[in-house]
N, C-alpha and C positions, 0 to 999 in steps of 0.2 A: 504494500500500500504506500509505504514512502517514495518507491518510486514512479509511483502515479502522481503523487503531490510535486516531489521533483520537479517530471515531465509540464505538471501545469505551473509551475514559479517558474521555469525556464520560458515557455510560449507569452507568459506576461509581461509587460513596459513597468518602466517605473515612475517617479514625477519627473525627475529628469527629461527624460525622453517625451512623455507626455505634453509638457511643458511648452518644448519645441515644437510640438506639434500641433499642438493645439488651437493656433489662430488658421492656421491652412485647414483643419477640421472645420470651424467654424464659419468659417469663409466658402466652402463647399468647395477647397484645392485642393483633399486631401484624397485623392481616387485610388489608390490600393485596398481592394475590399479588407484582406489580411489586417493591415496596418488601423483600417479603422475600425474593425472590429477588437481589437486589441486595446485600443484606444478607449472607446466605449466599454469595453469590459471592467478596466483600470478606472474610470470614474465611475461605475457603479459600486467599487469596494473601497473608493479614495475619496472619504470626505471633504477635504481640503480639495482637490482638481475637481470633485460635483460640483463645489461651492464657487468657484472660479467659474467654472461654465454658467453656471444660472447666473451669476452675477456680468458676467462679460455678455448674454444673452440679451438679460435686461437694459444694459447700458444701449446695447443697439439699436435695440426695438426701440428705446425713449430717444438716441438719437435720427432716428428714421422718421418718428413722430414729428420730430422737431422739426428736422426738414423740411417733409412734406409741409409744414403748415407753415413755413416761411419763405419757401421755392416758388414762384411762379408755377402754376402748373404751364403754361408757355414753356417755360424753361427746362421742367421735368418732366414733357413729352418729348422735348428736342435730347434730352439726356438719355431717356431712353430709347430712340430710337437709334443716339450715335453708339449705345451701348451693347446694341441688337446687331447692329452692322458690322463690329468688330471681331 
């Protein structure tokens, strides 16, 4: 049985690596399914990197809010369309 536990403490990241990776996670860069399931695993048993994510979540969503509601929509239809094209 220790070397089943082994087996899964080796397949896991730790905050380090998490870390790093993290904003490309949350950004939707991160495309190796591997690496983000890995990822995901480590915040569901890492207090500290959950809390980070909800928190760095949060912050988006209210600066998106924010945006939008001081953006010209003029401006954030031209934005998204040079966004679309790229």
């Amino acid at each position: 049985m220790t070397s089943e536990k082994h087996s899964d403490d080796h397949d896991e990241i730790d905050c380090t690596i998490a870390i790093e990776q993290f904003y490309a996670y949350l950004d939707g860069e991160l495309t190796d399914e591997e690496t983000v399931a890995k990822l995901e695993q480590h915040m569901t048993h890492c207090k500290s990197c959950f809390s980070r994510k909800e928190l760095e979540l949060g912050l988006n969503k209210q600066l998106q809010k924010t945006v939008e509601d001081q953006v010209p929509e003029s401006l954030q239809e031209r934005l998204h369309k040079l966004v679309d094209n790229f």
